[in-house]
PDB file of N, CA, C and O in Angstrom:
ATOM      1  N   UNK A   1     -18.295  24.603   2.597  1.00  0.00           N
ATOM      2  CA  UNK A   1     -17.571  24.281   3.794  1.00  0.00           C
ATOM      3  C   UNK A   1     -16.175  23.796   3.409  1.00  0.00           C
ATOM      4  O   UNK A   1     -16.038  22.874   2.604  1.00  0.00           O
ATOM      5  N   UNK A   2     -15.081  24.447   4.011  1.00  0.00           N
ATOM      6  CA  UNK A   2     -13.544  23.716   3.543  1.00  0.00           C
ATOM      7  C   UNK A   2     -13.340  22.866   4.500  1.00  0.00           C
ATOM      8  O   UNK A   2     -13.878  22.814   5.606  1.00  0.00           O
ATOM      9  N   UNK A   3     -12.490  22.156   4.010  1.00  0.00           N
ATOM     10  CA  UNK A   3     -12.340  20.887   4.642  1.00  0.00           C
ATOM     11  C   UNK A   3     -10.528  21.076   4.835  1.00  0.00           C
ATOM     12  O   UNK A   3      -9.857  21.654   3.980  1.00  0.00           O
ATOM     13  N   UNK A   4     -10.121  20.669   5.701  1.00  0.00           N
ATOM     14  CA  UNK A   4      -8.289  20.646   5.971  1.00  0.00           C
ATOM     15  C   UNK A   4      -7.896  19.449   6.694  1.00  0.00           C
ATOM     16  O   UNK A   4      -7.766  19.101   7.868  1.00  0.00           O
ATOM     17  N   UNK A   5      -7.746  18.911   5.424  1.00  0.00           N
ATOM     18  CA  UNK A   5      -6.233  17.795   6.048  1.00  0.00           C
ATOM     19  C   UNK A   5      -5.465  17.841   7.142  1.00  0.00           C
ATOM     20  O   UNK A   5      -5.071  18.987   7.356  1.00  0.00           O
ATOM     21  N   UNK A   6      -4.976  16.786   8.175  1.00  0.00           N
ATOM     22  CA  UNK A   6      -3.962  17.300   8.995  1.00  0.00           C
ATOM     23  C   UNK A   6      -3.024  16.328   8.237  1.00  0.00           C
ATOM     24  O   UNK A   6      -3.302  15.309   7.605  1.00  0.00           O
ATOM     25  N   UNK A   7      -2.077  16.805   8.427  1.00  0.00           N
ATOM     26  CA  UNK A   7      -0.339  16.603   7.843  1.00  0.00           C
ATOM     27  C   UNK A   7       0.077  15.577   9.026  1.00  0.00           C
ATOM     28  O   UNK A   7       0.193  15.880  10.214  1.00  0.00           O
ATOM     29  N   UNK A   8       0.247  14.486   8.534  1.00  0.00           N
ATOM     30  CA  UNK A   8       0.895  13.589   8.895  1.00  0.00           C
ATOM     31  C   UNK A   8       1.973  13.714   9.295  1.00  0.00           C
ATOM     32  O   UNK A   8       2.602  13.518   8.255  1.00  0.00           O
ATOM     33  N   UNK A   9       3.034  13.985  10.390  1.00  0.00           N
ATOM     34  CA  UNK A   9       4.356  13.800  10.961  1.00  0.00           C
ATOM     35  C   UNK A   9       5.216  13.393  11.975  1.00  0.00           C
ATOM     36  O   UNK A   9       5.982  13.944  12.765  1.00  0.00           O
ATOM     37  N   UNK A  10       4.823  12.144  11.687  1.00  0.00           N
ATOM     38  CA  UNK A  10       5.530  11.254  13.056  1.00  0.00           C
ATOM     39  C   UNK A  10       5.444   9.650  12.510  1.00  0.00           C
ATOM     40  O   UNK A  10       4.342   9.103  12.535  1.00  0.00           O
ATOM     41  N   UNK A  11       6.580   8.940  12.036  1.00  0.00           N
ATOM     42  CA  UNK A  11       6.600   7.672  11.161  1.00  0.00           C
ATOM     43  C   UNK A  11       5.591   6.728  12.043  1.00  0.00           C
ATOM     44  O   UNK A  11       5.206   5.726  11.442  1.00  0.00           O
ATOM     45  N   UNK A  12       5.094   6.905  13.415  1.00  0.00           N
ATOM     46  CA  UNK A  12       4.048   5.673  13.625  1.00  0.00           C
ATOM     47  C   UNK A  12       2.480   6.067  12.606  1.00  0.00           C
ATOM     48  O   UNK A  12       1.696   5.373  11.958  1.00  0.00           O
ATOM     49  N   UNK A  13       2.583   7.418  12.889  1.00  0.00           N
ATOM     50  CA  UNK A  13       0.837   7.856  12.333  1.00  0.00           C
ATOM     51  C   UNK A  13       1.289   7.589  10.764  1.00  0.00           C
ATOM     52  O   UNK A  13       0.443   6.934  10.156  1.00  0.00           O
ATOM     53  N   UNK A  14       2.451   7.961   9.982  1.00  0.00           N
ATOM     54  CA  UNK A  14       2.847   7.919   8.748  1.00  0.00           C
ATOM     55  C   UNK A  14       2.347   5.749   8.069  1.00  0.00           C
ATOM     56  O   UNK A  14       1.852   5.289   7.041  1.00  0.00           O
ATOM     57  N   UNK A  15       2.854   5.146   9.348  1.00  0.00           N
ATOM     58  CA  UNK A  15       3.011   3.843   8.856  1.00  0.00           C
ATOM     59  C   UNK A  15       1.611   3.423   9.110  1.00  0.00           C
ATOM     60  O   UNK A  15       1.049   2.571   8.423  1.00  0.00           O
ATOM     61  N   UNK A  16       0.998   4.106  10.220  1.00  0.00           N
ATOM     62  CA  UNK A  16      -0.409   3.630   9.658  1.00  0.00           C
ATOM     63  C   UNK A  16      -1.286   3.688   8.881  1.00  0.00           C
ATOM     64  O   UNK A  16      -2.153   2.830   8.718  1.00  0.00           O
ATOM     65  N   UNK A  17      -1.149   4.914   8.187  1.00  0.00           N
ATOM     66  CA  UNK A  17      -1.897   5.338   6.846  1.00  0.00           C
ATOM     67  C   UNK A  17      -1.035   4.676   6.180  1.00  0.00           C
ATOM     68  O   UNK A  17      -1.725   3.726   5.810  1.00  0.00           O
ATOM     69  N   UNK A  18       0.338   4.445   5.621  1.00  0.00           N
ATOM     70  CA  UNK A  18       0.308   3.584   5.103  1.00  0.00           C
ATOM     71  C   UNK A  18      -0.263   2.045   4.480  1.00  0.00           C
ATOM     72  O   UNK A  18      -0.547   1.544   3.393  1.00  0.00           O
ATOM     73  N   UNK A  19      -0.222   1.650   6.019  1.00  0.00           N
ATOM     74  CA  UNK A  19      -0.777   0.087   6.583  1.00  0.00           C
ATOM     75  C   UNK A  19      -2.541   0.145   5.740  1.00  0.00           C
ATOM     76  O   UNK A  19      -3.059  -0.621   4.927  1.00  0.00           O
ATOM     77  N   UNK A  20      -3.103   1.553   6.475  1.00  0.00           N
ATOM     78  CA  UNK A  20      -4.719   1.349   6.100  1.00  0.00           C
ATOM     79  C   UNK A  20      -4.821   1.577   4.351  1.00  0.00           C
ATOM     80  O   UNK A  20      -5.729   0.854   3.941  1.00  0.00           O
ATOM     81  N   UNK A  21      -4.311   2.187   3.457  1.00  0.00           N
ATOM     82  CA  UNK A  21      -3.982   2.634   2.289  1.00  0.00           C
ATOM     83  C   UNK A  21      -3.996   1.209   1.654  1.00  0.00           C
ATOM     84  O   UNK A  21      -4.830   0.904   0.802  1.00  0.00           O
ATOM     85  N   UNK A  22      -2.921   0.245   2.160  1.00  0.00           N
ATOM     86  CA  UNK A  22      -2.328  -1.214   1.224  1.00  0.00           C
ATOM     87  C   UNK A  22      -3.615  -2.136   1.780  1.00  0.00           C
ATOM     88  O   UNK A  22      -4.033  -3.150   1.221  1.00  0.00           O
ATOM     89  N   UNK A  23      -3.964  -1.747   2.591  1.00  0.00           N
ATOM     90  CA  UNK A  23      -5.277  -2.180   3.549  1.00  0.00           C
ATOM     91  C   UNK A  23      -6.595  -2.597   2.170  1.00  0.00           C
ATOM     92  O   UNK A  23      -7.112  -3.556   1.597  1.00  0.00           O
ATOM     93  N   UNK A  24      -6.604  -1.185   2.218  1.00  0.00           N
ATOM     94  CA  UNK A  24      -7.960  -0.673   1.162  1.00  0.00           C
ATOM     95  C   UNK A  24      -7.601  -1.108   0.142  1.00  0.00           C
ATOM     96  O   UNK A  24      -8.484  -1.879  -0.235  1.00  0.00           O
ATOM     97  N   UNK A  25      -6.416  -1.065  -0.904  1.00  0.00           N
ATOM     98  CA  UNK A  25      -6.337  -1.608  -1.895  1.00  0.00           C
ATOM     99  C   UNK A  25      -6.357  -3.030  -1.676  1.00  0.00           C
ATOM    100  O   UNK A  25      -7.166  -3.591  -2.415  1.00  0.00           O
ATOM    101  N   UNK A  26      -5.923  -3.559  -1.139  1.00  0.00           N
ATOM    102  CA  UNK A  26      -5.901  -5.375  -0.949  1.00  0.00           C
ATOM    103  C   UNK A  26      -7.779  -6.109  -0.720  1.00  0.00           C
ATOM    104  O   UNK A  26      -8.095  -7.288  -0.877  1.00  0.00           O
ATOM    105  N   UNK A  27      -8.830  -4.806  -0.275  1.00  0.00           N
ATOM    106  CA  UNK A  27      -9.670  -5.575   0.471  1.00  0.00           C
ATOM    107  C   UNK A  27     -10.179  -5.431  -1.069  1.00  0.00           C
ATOM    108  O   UNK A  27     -10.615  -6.437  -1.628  1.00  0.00           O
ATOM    109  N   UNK A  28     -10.118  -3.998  -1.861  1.00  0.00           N
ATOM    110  CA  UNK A  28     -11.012  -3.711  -3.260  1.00  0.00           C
ATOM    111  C   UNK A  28     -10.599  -4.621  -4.133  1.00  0.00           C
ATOM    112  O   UNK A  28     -11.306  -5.233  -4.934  1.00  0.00           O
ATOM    113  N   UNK A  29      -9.649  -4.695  -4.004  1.00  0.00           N
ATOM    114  CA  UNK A  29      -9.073  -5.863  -5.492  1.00  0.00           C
ATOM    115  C   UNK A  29      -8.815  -7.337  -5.030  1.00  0.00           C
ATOM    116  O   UNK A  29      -7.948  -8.058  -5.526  1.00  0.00           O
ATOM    117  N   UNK A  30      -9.602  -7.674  -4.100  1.00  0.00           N
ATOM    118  CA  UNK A  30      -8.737  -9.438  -3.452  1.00  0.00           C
ATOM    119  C   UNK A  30      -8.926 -10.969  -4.544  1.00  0.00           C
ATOM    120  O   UNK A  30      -8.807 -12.184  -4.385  1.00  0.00           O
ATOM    121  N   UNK A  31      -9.301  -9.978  -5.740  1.00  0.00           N
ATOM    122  CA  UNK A  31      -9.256 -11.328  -6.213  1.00  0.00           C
ATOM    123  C   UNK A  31      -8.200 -11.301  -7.509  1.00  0.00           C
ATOM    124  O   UNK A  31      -7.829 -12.359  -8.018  1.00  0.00           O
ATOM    125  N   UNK A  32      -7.651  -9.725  -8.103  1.00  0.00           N
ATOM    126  CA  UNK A  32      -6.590  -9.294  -8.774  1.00  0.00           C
ATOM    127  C   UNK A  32      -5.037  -9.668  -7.594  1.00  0.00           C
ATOM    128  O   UNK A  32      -3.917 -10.035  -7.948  1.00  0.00           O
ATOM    129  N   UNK A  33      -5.495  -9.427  -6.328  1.00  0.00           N
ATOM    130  CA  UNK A  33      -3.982  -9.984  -5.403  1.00  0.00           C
ATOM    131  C   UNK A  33      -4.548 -11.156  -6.093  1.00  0.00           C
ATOM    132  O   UNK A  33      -4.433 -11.198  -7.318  1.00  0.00           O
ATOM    133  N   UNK A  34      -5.167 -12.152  -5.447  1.00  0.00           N
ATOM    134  CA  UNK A  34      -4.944 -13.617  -5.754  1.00  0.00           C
ATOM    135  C   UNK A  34      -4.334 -13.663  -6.548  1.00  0.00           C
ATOM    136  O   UNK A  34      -3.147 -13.827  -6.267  1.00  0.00           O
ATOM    137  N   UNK A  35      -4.700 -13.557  -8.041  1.00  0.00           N
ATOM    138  CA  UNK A  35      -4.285 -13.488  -9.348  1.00  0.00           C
ATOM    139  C   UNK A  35      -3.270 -13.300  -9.362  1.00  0.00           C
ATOM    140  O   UNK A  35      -2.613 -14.260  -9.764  1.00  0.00           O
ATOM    141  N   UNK A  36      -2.443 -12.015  -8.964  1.00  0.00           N
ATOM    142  CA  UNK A  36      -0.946 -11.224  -9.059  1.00  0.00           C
ATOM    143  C   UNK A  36      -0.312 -12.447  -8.085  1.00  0.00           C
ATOM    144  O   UNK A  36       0.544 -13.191  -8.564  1.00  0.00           O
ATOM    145  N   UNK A  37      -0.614 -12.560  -7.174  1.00  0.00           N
ATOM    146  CA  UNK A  37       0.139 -14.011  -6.324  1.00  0.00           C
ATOM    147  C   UNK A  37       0.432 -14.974  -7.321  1.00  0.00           C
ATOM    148  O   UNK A  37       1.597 -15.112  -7.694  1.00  0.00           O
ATOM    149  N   UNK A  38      -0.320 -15.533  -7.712  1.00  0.00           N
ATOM    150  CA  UNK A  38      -0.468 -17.193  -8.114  1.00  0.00           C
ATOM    151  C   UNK A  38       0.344 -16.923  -9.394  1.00  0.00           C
ATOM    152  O   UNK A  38       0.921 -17.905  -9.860  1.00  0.00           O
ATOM    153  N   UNK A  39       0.518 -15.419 -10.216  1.00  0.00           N
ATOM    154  CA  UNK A  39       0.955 -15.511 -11.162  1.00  0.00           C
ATOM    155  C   UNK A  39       2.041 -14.980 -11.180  1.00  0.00           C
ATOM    156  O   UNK A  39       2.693 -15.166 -12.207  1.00  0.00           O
ATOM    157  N   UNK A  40       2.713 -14.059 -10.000  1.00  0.00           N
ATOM    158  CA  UNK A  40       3.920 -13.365  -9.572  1.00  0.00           C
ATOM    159  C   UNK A  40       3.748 -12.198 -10.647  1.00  0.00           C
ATOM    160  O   UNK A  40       4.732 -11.806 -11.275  1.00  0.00           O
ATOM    161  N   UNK A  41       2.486 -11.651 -10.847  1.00  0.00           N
ATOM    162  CA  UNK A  41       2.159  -9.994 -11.628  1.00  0.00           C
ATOM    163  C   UNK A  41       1.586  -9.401 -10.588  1.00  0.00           C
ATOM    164  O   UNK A  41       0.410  -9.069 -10.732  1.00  0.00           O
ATOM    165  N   UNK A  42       2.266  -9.120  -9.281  1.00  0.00           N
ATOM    166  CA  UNK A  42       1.085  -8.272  -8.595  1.00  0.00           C
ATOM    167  C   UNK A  42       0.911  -6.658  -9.062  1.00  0.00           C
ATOM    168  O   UNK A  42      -0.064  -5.909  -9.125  1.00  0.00           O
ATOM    169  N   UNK A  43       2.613  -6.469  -9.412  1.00  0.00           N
ATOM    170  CA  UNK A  43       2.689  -5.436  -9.424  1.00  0.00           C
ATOM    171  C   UNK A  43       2.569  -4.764 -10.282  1.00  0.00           C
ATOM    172  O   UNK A  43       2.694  -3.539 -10.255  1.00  0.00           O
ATOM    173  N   UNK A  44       2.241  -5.591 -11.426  1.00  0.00           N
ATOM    174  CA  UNK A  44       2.004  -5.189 -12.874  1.00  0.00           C
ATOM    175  C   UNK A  44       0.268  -5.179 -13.009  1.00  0.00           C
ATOM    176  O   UNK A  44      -0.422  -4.677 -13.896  1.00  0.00           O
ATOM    177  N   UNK A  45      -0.039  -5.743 -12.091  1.00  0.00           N
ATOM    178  CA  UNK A  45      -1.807  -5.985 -12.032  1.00  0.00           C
ATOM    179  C   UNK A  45      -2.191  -4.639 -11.319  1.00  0.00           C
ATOM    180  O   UNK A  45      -2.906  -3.747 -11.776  1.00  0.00           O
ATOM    181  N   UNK A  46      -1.610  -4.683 -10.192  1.00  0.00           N
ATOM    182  CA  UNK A  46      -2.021  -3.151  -9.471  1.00  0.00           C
ATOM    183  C   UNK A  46      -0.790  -2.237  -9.228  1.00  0.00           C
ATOM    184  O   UNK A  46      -0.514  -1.820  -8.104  1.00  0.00           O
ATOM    185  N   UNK A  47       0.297  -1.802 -10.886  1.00  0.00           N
ATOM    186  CA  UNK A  47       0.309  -1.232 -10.571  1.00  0.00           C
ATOM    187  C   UNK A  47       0.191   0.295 -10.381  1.00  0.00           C
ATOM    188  O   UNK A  47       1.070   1.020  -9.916  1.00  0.00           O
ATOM    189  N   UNK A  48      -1.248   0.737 -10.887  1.00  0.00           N
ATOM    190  CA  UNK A  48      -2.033   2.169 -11.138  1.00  0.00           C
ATOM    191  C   UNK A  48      -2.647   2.350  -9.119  1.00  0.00           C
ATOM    192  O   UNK A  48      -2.540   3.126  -8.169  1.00  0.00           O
ATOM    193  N   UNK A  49      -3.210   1.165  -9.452  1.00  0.00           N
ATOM    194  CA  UNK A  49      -4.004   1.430  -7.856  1.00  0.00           C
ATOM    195  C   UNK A  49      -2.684   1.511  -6.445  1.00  0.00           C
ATOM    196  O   UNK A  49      -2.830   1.707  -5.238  1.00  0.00           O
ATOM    197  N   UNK A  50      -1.801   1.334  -7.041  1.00  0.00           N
ATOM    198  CA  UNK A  50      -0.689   1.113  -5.649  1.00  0.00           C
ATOM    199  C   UNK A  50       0.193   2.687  -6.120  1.00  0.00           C
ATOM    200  O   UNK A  50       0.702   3.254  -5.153  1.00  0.00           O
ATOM    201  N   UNK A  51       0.343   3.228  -7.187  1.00  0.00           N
ATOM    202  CA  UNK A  51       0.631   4.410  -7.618  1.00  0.00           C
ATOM    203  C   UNK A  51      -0.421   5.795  -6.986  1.00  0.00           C
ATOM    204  O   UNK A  51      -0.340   6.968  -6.620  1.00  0.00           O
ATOM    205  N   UNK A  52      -1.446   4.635  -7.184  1.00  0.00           N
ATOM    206  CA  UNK A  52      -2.941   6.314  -6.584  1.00  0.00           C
ATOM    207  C   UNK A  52      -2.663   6.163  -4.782  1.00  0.00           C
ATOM    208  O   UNK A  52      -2.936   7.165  -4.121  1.00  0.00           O
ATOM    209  N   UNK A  53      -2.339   5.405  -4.329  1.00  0.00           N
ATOM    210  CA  UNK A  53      -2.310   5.055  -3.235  1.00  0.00           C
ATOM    211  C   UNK A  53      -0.580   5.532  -2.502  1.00  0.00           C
ATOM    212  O   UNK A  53      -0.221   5.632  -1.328  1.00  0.00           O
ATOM    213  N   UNK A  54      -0.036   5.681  -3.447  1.00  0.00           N
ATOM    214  CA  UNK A  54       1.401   6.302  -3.467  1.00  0.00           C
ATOM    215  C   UNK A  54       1.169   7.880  -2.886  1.00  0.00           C
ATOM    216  O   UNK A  54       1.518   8.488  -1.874  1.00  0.00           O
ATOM    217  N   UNK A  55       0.344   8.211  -4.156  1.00  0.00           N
ATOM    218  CA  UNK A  55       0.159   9.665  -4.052  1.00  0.00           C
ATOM    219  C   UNK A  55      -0.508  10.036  -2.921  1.00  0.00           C
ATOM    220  O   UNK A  55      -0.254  10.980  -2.173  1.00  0.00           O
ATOM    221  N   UNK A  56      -1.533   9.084  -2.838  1.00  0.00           N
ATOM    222  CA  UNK A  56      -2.381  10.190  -1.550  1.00  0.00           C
ATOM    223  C   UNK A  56      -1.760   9.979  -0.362  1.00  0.00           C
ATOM    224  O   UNK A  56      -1.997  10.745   0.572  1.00  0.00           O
ATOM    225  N   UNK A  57      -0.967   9.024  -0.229  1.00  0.00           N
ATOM    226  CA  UNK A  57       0.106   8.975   0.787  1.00  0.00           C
ATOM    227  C   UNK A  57       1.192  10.001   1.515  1.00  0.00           C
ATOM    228  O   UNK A  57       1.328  10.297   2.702  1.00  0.00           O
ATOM    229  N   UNK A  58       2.138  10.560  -0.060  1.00  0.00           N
ATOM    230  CA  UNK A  58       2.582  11.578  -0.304  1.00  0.00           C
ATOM    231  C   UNK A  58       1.589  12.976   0.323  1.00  0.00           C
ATOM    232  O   UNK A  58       2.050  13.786   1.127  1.00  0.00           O
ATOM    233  N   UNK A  59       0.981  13.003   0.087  1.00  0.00           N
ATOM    234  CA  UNK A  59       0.167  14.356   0.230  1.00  0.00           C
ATOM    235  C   UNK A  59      -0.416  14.401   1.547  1.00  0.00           C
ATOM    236  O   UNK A  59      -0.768  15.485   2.010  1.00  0.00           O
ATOM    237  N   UNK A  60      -0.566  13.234   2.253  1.00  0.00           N
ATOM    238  CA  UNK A  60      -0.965  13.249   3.934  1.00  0.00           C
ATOM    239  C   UNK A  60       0.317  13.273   4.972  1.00  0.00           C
ATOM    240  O   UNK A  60       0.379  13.269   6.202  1.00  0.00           O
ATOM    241  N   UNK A  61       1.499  13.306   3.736  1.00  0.00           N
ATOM    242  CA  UNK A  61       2.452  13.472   5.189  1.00  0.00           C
ATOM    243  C   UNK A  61       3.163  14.374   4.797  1.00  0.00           C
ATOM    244  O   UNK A  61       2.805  15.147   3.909  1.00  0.00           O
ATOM    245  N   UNK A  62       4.467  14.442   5.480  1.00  0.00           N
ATOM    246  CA  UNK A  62       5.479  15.692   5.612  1.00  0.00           C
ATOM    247  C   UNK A  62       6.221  15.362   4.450  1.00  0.00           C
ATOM    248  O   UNK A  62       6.009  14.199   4.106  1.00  0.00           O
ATOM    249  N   UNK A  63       6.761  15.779   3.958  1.00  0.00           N
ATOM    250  CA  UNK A  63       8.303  15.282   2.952  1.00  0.00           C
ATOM    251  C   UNK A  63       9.148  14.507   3.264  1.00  0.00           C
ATOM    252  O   UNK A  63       9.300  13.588   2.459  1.00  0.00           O
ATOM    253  N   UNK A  64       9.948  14.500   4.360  1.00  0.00           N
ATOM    254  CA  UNK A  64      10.573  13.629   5.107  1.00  0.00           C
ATOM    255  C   UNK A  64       9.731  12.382   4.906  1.00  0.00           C
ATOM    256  O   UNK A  64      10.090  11.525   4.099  1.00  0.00           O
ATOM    257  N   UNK A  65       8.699  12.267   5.569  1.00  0.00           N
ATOM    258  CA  UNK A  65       8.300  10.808   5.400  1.00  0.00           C
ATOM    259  C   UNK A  65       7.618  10.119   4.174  1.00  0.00           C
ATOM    260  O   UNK A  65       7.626   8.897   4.032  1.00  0.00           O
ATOM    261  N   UNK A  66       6.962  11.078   3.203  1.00  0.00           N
ATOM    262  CA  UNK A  66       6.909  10.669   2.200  1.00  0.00           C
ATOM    263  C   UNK A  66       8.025  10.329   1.185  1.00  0.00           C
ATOM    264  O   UNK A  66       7.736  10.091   0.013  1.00  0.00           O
ATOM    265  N   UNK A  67       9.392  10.304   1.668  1.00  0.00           N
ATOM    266  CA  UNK A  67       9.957  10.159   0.735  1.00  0.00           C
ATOM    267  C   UNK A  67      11.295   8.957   1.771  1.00  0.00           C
ATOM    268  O   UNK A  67      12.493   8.681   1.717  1.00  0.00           O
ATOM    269  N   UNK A  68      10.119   8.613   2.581  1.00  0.00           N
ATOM    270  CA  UNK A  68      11.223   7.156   3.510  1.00  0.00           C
ATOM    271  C   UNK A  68      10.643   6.019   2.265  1.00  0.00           C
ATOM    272  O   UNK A  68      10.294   6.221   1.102  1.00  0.00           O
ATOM    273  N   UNK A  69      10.717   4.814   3.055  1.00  0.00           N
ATOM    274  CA  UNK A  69      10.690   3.790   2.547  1.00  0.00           C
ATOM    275  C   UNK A  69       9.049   3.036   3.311  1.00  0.00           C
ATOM    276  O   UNK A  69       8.725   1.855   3.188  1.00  0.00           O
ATOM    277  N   UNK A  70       8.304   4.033   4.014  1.00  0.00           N
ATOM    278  CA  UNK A  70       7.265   3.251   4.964  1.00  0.00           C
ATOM    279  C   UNK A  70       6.073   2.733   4.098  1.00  0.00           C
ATOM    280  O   UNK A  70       5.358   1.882   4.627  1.00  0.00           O
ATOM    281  N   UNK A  71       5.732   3.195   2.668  1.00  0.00           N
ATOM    282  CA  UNK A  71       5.182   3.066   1.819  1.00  0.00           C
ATOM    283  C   UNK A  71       5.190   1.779   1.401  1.00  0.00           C
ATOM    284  O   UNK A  71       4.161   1.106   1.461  1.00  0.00           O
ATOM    285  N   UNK A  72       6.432   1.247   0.895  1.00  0.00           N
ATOM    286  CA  UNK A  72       6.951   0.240   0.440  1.00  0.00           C
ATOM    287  C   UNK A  72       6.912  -1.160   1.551  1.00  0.00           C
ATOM    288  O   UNK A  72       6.712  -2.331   1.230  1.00  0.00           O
ATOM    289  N   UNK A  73       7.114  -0.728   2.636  1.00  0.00           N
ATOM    290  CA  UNK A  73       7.835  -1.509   3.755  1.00  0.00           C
ATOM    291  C   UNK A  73       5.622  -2.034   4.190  1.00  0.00           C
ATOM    292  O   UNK A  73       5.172  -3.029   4.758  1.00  0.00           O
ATOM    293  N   UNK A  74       4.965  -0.947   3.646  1.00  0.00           N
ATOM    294  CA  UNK A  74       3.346  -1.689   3.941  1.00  0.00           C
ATOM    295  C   UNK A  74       3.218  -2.494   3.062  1.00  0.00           C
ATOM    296  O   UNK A  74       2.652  -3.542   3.374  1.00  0.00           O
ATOM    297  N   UNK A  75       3.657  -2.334   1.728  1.00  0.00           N
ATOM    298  CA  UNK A  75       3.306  -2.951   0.930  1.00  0.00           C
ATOM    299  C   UNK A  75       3.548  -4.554   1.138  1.00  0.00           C
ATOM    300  O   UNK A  75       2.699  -5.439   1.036  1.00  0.00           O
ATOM    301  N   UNK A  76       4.949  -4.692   1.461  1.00  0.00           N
ATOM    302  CA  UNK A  76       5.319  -6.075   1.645  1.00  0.00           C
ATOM    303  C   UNK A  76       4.429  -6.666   2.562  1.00  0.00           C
ATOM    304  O   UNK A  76       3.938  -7.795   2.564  1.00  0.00           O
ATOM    305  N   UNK A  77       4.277  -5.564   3.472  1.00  0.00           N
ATOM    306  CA  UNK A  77       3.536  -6.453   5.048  1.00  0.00           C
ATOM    307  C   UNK A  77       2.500  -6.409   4.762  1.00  0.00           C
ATOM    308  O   UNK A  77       2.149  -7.543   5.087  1.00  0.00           O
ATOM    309  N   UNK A  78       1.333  -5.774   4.224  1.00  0.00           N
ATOM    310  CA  UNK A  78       0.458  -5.880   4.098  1.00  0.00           C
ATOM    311  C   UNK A  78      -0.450  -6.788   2.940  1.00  0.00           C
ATOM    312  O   UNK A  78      -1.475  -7.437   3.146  1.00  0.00           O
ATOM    313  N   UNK A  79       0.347  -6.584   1.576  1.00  0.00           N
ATOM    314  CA  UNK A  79       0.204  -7.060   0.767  1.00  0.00           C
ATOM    315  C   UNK A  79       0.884  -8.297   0.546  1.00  0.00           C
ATOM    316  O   UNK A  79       0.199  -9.317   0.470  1.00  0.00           O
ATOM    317  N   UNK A  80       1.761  -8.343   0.464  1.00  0.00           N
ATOM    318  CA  UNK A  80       2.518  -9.761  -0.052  1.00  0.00           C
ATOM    319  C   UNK A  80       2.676 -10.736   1.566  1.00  0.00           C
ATOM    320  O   UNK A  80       2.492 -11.952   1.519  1.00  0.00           O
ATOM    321  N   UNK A  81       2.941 -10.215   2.591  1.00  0.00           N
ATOM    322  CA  UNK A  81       2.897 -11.247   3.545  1.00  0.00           C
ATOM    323  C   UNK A  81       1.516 -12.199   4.077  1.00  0.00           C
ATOM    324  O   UNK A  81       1.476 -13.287   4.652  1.00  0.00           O
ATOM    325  N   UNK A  82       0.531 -11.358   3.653  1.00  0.00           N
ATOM    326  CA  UNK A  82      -0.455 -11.801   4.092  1.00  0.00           C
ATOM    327  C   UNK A  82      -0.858 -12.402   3.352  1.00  0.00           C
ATOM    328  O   UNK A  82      -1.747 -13.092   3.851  1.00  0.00           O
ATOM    329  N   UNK A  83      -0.672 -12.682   1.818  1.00  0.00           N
ATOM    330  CA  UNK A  83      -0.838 -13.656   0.754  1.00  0.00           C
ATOM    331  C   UNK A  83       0.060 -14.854   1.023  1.00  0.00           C
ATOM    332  O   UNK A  83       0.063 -15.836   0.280  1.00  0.00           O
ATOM    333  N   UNK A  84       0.882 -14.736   2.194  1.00  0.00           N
ATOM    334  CA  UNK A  84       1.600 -15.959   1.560  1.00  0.00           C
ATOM    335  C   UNK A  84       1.036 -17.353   1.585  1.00  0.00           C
ATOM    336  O   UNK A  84       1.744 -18.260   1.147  1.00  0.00           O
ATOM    337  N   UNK A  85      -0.669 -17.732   2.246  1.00  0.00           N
ATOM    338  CA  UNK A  85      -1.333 -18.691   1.994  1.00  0.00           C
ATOM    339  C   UNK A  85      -1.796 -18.944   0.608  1.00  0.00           C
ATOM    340  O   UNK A  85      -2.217 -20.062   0.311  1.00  0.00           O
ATOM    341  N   UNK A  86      -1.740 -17.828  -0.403  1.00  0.00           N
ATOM    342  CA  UNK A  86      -1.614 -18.416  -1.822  1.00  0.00           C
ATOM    343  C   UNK A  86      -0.958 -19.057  -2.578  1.00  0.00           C
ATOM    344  O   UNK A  86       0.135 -18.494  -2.628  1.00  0.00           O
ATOM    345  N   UNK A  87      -0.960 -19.859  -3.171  1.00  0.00           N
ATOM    346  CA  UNK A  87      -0.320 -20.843  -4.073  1.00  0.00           C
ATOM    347  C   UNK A  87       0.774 -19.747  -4.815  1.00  0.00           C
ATOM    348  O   UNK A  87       0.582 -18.555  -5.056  1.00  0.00           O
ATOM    349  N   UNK A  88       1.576 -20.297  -4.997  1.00  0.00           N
ATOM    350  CA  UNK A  88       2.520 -18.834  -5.675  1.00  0.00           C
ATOM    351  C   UNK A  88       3.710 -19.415  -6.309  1.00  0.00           C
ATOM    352  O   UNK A  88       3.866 -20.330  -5.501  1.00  0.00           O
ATOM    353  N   UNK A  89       4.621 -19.561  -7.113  1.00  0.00           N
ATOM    354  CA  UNK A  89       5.719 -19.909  -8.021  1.00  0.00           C
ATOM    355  C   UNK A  89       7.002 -19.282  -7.025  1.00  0.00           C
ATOM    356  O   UNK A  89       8.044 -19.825  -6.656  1.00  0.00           O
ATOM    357  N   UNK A  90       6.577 -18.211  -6.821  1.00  0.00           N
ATOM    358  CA  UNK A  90       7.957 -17.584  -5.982  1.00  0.00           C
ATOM    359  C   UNK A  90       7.933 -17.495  -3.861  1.00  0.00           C
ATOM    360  O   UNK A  90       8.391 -16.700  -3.040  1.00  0.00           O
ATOM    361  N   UNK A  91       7.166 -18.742  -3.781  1.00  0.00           N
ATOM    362  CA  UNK A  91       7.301 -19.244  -2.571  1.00  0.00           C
ATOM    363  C   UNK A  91       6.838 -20.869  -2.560  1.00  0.00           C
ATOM    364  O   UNK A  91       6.892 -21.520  -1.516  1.00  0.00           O
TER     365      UNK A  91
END
């Protein structure tokens, strides 16, 4: 049975796969965020799993939007804002 992707193209549906993507990585690893928080390595801790999460990003949308900034712009919001109840050196 083949299976077909639909192509992502319109920056709200783009930013939500984004959003759910930084989502999934934050819920699998929540104790490597802690860690990357408290030690200001997040990005050096995850960053293979935020790279795999890059890609499949890339590949669910158009070009245009894989190559905005909505990727990045989850990351902060999803990842780093929602940590900011962790103890952290750089807050």
């Amino acid at each position: 049975m083949e299976s077909f992707m639909h192509i992502i193209d319109t920056p709200e549906q783009a930013r939500r796969l984004a959003r759910a993507i930084i989502s999934d990585i934050a819920i699998y690893n929540r104790e490597t965020v802690e860690r990357g928080i408290k030690t200001d390595c997040i990005f050096d801790l995850l960053g293979n799993e935020l790279e795999e999460g890059r890609q499949h990003f890339s590949l669910r949308v158009v070009p245009e939007l894989a190559a905005s900034n909505l990727y990045d712009i989850a990351i902060v919001d999803v990842l780093i804002k929602r940590a900011g109840k962790i103890e952290s050196p750089i807050w």
